[in-house]
C-alpha positions as CSV (number, residue, x, y, z in Angstrom):
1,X,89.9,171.3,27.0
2,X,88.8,173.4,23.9
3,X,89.1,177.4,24.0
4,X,86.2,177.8,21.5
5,X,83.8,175.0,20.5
6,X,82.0,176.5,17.1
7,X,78.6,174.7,16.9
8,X,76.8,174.7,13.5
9,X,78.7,175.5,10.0
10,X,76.3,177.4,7.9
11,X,78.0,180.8,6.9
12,X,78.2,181.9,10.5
13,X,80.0,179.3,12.1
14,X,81.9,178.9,9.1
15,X,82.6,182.7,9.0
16,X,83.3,182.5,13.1
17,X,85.7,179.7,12.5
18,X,87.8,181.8,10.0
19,X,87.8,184.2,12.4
20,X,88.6,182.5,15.7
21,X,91.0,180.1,13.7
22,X,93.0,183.1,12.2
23,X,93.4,184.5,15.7
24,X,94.9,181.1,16.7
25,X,91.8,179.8,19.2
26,X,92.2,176.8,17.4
27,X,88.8,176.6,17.0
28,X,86.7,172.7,17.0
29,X,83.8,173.3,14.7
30,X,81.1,170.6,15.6
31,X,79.4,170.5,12.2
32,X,76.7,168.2,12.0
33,X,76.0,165.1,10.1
34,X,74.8,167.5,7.6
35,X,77.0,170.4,7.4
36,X,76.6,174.0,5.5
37,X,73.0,175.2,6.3
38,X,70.6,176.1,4.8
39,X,72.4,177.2,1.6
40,X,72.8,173.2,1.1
41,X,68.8,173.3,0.1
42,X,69.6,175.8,-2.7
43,X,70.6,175.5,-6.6
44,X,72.6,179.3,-7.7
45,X,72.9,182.1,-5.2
46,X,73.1,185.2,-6.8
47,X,73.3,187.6,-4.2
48,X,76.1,187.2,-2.5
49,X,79.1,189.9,-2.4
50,X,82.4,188.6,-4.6
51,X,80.7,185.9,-7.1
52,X,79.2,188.9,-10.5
53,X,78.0,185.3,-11.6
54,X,76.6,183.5,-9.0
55,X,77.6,180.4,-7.4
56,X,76.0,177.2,-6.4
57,X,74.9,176.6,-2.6
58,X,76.7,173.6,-2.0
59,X,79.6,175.2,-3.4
60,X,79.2,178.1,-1.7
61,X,79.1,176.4,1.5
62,X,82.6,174.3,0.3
63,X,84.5,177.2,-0.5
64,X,83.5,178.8,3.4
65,X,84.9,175.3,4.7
66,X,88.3,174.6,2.8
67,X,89.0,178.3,3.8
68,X,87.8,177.8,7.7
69,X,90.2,174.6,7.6
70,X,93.3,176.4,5.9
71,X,93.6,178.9,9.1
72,X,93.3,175.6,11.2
73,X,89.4,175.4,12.2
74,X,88.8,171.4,13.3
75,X,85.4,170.6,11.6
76,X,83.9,167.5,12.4
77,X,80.7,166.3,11.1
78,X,78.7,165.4,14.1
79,X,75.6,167.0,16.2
80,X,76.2,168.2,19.3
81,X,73.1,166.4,21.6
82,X,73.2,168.3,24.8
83,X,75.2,170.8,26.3
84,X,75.6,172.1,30.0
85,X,76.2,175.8,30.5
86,X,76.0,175.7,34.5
87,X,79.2,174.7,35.0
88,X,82.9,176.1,34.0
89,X,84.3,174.7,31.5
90,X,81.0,174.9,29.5
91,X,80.2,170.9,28.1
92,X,78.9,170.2,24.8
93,X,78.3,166.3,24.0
94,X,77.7,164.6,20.8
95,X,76.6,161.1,20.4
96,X,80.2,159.7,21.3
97,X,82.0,162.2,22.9
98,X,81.9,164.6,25.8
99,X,83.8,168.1,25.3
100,X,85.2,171.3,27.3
101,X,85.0,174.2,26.3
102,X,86.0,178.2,27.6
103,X,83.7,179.5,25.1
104,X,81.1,178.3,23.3
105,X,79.6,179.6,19.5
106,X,76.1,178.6,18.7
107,X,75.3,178.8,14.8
108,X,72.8,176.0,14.5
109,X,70.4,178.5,12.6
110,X,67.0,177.7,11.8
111,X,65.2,175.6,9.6
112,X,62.4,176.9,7.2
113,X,59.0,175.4,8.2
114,X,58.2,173.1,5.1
115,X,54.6,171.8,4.1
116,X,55.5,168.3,3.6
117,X,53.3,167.5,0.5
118,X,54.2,165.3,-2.7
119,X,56.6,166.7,-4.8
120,X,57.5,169.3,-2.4
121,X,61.1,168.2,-1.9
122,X,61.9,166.9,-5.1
123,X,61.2,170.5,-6.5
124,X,63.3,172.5,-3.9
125,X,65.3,174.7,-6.2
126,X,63.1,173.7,-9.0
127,X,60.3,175.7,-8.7
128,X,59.8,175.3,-4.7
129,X,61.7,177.5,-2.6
130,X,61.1,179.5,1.3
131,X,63.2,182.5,0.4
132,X,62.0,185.1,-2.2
133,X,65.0,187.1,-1.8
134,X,67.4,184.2,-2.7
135,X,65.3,183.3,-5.9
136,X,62.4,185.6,-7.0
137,X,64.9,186.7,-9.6
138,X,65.0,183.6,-11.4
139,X,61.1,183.3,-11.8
140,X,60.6,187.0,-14.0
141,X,57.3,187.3,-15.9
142,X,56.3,184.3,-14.4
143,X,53.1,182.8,-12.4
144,X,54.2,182.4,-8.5
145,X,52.5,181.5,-5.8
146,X,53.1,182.1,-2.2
147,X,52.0,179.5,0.5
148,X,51.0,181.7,4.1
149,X,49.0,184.2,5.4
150,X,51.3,186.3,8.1
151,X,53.7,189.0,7.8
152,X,56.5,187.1,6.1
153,X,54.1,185.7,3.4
154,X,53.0,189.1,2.8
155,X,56.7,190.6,2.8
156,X,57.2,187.4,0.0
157,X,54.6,188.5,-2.1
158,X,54.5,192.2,-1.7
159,X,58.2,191.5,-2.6
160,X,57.9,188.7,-5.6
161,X,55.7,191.4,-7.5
162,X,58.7,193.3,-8.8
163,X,59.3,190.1,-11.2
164,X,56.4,188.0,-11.3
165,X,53.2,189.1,-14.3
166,X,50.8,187.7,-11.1
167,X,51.8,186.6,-7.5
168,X,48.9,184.5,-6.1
169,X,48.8,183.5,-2.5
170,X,47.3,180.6,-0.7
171,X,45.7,180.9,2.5
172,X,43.7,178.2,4.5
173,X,42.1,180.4,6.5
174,X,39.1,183.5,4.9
175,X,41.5,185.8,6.8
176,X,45.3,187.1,6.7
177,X,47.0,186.7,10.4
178,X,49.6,189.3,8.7
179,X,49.4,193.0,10.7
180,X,46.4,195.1,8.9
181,X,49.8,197.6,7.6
182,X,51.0,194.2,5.7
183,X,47.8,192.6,5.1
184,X,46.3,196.2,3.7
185,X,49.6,196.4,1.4
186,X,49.0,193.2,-0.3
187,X,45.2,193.6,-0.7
188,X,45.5,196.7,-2.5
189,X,48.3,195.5,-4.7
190,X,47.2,194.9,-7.8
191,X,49.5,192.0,-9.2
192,X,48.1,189.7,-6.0
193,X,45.4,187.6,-6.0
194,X,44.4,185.7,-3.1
195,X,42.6,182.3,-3.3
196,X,41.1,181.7,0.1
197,X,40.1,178.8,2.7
198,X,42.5,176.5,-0.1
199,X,45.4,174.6,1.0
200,X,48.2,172.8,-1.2
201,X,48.2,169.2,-1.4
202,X,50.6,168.7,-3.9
203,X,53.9,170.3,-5.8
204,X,52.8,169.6,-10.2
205,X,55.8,168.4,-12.2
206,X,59.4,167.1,-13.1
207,X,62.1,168.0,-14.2
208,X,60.7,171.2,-12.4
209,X,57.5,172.8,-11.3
210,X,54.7,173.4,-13.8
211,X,51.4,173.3,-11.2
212,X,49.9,173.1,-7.6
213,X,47.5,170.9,-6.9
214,X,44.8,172.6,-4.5
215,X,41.9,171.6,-1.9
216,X,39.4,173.9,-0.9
217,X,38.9,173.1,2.6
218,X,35.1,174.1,3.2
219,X,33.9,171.5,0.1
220,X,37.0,169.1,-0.2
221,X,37.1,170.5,-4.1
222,X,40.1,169.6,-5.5
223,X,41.5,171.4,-8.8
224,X,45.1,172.1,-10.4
225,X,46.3,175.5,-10.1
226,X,49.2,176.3,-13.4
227,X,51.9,178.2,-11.8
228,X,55.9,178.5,-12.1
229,X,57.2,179.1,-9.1
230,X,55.7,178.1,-5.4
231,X,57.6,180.2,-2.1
232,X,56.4,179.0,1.2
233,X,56.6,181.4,4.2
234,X,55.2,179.9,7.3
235,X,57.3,180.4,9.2
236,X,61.4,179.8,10.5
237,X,62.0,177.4,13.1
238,X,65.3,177.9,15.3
239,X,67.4,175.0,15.8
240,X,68.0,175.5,19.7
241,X,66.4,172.3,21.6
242,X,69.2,171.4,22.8
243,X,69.6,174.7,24.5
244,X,66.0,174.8,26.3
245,X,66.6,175.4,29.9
246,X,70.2,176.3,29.5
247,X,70.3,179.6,27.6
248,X,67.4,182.3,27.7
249,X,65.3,182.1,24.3
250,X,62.4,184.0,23.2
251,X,58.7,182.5,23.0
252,X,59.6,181.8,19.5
253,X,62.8,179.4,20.5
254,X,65.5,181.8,19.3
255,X,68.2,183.2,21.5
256,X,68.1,185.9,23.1
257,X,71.2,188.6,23.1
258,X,71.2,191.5,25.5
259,X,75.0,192.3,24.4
260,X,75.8,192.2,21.1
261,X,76.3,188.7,19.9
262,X,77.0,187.6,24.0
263,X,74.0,185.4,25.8
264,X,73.0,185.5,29.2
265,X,75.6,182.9,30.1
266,X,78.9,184.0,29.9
267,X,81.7,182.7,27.2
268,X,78.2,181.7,25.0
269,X,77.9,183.8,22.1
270,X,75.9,183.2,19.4
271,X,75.7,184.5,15.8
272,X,73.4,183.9,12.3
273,X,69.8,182.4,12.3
274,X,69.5,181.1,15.5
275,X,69.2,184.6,17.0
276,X,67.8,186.8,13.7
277,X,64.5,187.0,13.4
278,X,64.3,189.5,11.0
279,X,67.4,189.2,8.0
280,X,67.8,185.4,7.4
281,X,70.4,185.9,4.7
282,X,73.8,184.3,4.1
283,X,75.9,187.5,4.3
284,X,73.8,189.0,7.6
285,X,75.0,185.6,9.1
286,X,78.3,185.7,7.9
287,X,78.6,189.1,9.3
288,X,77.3,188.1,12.8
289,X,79.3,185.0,12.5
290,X,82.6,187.5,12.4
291,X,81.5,189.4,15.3
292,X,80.9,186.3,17.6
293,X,84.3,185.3,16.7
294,X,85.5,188.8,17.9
295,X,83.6,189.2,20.7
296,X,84.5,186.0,22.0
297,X,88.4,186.8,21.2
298,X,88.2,189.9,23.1
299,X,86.4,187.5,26.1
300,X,88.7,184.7,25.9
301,X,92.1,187.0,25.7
302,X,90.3,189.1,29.0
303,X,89.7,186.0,30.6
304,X,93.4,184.6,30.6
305,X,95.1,187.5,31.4
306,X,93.2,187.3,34.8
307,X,94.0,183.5,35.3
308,X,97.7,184.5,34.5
309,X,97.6,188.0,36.8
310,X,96.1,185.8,39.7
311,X,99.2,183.1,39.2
C-alpha cells in the first residue's frame, strides 16, 4: 500500500514529489521509460526563474530529480499501463507490477503533435521546435516559419514577430481555422506572410536547419523554401489513455478539474500538461505540480484522522 503514487516526472510530478516527499508521504514516482517531459526534447531553456544563464533541458529535468530523491521520492522508470479508480485503494499497474495507492498524482502531460517528415527529429532544438516561447529568442533577425493554421499557430507567429525580420506560415488549407480575432491579427501584421494550400515535406539541413522543403498541394509543385527556424503548432496531445473511462476528460482528452487540482474521483489529483490547456510552460507546471502535492496532503492527513477517530 502506497499513500501517494506520483505518475509522470516532467516538472510537475517532479515538483509534486518534492513536495509530497518533504511532507513525509513517501511518495513512489512511476516515471516512465522515458522520464523528465517534455523539456527532455529541448537544447537551453532560458526562461526559467533561478538559472540568469540558462540551463539545458535534460539538465534541467536532472537537477528536479536528484532534488525529488534527496527528500525521499521513490522514482522508478516504468509506465504505468492501466489504472482502476472504482475501487479503494485506487490501482495503478505497470507492465510487471500491480500497486495501491490512497491517492493518486497524474502528471503524464502532453505531447506536442509532430509532423513526422525527414529531418524533422534530427533538427529538434536545431532549428525545429513546437514552443515559440521556449526558443523564439534564439532565432532574432532571423527567417522562421510556423507550420498551422489555428489559434496557437497564430499566437506562435503573432508572437515570433518580436524577433524574427519575417515570420512566414504554412497552411495546407486557402483558409485559417484560427478565430477571425486571431486570424484578423496575423493577416494585418505586417512581418507575416502566408504561403497557402502548401504543406512541408521535409526539415533542410545539418548540423542545423537552413531550409524547408515544400509541396503545393493543388499542383504537387515542389520547391525549397530558405528559412532558419521552423515552429510547429498543431496542436498538444494529452497523455491520458490510460485514463479513458476512469477519470472525466474533456473532448480534447485532457482532465477535467472542477476543484482546484482534485478530479472527479476522489484522492486523484492532477497537475501540469495533462490538465492546462492554455500555459504549457515548465514553471506553470511546476507550480500546479506544488499544489497537487498540497491538496492531496491536506486530503490524505483528513482522510486518516477519520480512519483513526472511527478506531
Amino acid at each position: 500500500m502506497e499513500r501517494v503514487i506520483i505518475i509522470g516526472s516532467g516538472p510537475a510530478g517532479l515538483t509534486a514529489a518534492v513536495y509530497a516527499a518533504r511532507a513525509n508521504l513517501n511518495p513512489l514516482v512511476l516515471a516512465g521509460g522515458l522520464y523528465g517531459g517534455q523539456l527532455m526534447l529541448t537544447t537551453e531553456v532560458e526562461n526559467y526563474p533561478g538559472f540568469a544563464e540558462g540551463i539545458m533541458g535534460p539538465e534541467l529535468m536532472e537537477e528536479f530529480r536528484k532534488q525529488a530523491e534527496r527528500f525521499g521520492a521513490r522514482i522508478e522508470n516504468v509506465d504505468a499501463t492501466s489504472v482502476d479508480f472504482s475501487t479503494r485503494p485506487l490501482i495503478v499497474r505497470t507492465a510487471e507490477a500491480e500497486y495501491q495507492a490512497k491517492i493518486v498524482i497524474i502528471a503524464t502531460g502532453a505531447s506536442a503533435r509532430w509532423l513526422n517528415i525527414p529531418g524533422e527529429e534530427k533538427l529538434r532544438g536545431r532549428g525545429v521546435s513546437t514552443c515559440a516561447t521556449c526558443d523564439g529568442a534564439f532565432f532574432r533577425d532571423k527567417h522562421i516559419v510556423v507550420a498551422g493554421g489555428g489559434d496557437s499557430a497564430m499566437e506562435e507567429a503573432l508572437f515570433l514577430t518580436r524577433f524574427g525580420r519575417k515570420v512566414t506560415v504554412i497552411h495546407r488549407r486557402d483558409s485559417l481555422r484560427a478565430s477571425k480575432i486571431m486570424a484578423d491579427r496575423a493577416l494585418a501584421n505586417d512581418k507575416i506572410e502566408f504561403v497557402w494550400n502548401t504543406v512541408i515535406e521535409e526539415v533542410l539541413g545539418a548540423p542545423v536547419m537552413t531550409g524547408l522543403r515544400l509541396r503545393n498541394v493543388m499542383d504537387d509543385s515542389v520547391h525549397d523554401l530558405a528559412a532558419d527556424a521552423l515552429f510547429i503548432a498543431i496542436g498538444h496531445t494529452p497523455n491520458t489513455e490510460i485514463f479513458r473511462g476512469q477519470i472525466d476528460l474533456d473532448p480534447a482528452g485532457y482532465i477535467l478539474t472542477p476543484d482546484g487540482t482534485a478530479t472527479n474521483v476522489t484522492g486523484v489529483f492532477v497537475a501540469g500538461d495533462v490538465s492546462d490547456l492554455r500555459y504549457k510552460q515548465a514553471i506553470t507546471a511546476a507550480g500546479a505540480g506544488c499544489k497537487a502535492a498540497m491538496d492531496a496532503e491536506k486530503y490524505l492527513e483528513a482522510l486518516e484522522f477519520s480512519m483513526h477517530a472511527a478506531v
